[in-house]
N, C-alpha and C positions, 0 to 999 in steps of 0.2 A: 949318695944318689946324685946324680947327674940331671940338669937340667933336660936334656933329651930322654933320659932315663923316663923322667918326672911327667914328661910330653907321651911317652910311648904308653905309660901305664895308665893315663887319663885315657888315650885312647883304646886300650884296652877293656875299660871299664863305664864309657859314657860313649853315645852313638850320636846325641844329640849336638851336633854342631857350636849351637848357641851357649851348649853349657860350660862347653870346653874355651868359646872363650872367654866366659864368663870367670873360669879356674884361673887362665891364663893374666886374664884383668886384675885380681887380686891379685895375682903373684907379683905382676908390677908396681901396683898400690904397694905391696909390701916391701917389695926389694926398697921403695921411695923413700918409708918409712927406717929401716936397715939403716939407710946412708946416712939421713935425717939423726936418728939414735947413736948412731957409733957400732952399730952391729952387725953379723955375720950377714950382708944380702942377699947371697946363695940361699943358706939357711930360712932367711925370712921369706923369699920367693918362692920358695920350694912348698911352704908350709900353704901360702898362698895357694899356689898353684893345685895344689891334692888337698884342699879343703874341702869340697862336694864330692869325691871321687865316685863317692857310692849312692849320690841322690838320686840316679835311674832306678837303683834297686830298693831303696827307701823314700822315696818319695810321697808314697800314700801309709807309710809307717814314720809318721818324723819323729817315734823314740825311738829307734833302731838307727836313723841317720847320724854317722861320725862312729858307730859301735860298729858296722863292717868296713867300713873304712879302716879302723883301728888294727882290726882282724888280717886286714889285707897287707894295711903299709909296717904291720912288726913280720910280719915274712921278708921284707925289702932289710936293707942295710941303711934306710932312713935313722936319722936321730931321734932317738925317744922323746926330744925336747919337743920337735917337730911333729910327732906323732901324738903327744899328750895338746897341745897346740889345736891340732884339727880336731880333736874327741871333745874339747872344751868348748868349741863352739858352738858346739848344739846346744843350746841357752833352753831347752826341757830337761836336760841330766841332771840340772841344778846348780852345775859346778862352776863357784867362783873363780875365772880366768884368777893365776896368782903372779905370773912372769911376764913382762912387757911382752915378750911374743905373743904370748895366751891373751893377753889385753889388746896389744893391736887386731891381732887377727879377728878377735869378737866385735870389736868396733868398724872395722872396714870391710868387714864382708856383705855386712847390708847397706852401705853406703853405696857402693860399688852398681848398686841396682838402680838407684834412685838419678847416681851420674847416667849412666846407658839411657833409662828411659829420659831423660831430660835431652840426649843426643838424639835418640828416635822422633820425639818431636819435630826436631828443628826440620826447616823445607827441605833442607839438605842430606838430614839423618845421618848427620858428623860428628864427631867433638868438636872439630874445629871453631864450631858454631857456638859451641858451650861455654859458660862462664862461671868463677864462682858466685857471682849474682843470682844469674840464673837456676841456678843450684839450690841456693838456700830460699829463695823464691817457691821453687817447689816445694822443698822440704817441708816449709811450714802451712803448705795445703796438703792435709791428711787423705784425699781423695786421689793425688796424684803416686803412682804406685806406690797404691794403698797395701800391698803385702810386704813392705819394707816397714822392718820395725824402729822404727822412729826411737826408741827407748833405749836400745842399746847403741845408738849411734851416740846418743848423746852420752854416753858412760865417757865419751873421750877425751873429757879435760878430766876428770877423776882417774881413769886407768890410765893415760898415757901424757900427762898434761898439755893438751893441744884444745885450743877453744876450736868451737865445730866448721867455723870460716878458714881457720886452718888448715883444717883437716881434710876439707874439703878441696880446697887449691894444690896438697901436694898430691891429694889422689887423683883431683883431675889432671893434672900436669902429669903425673905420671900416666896415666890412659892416653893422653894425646898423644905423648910422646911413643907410643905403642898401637897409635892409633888404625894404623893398615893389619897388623901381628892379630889384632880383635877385632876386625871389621868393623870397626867407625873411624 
C-alpha cells in the first residue's frame, strides 16, 4: 500500500477532519521513529497512519476498536506486520505489543495527543510554539488532557529504549516538521 493509498482509505473511513490528522500525526511520529531505528519508514508510517482507521465506527464500543480496522486493512495488500501493529494497540485486547513496530506504535500514539493539545494552548495554536519542556511540563499534570494515558507512554524506555524526553523531542520534531500537512 501506498502512502496516498493509506490517505484515500482514511478518508474513506473517518469523516472527521481532526482525526485524520491526528492518523496523519502519528504516521510522522512514526516514519521519525523508522529512521531513528534503522527501519522500513514507509512501513512504519503507514501503520501510523491507519491506526484509528475505524474509531468513528468504534468509538462508543472501545473493544471492537482495532478489530474492524483489522477486518478492513487484511482486504488491502497491507503487511500483516502492519496490520497486527494497529490491532495491538488497543491496550483492552490485552495483547502484549512483541515487535518494536507493535511497541512504538503503542507508546506514540497517546503521546501524539498530549503534543496537539499542548499546541492548542499556545496564543498562537502552533507547534511552532511548542517545546520539549513544555511537553513534559504537561505530561506530569494528570489534569491536562486528562484522556491520554499516561501509563503506556511511559512503557517507552522498556519497549523501545528511549527515556520519555526523548521520545518526546523526536515526535515533536517530527509534527513540526509536518506542521502545515496537520494543521498546526
Amino acid at each position: 500500500m501506498t502512502r496516498t493509498e493509506a490517505l484515500d482509505l482514511l478518508a474513506q473511513h473517518i469523516t472527521n477532519p481532526n482525526l485524520i490528522r491526528h492518523n496523519v500525526a502519528v504516521g510522522f511520529i512514526m516514519r521519525a521513529l523508522a529512521e531513528k531505528f534503522g527501519e522500513n519508514q514507509d512501513d512504519w508510517e503507514l501503520a501510523g497512519m491507519l491506526h484509528d482507521l475505524d474509531w468513528e465506527k468504534t468509538k462508543d464500543d472501545f473493544k471492537n476498536h482495532t478489530k474492524v480496522s483489522k477486518a478492513i486493512l487484511e482486504k488491502t495488500d497491507l503487511k500483516p506486520a502492519i496490520i497486527n501493529a494497529i490491532y495491538v494497540h488497543n491496550w483492552t485486547h490485552e495483547i502484549k505489543p512483541e515487535t518494536l513496530l507493535e511497541k512504538a506504535l503503542y507508546c506514540v500514539e497517546e503521546l501524539s495527543g498530549i503534543i496537539t493539545a499542548a499546541a492548542l494552548i499556545q496564543p498562537d495554536k502552533k507547534l511552532a510554539s511548542v517545546t520539549v519542556d513544555s511537553v513534559l511540563r504537561k505530561f506530569r499534570q494528570k489534569s491536562f488532557a486528562a484522556g491520554v494515558n499516561r501509563e503506556i507512554i511511559m512503557l517507552c524506555k522498556e519497549y523501545i529504549d528511549l527515556e520519555l524526553p526523548e521520545l518526546v523531542e523526536v515526535a515533536l520534531n517530527a509534527m513540526k516538521a509536518h506542521a502545515e500537512e496537520i494543521g498546526l
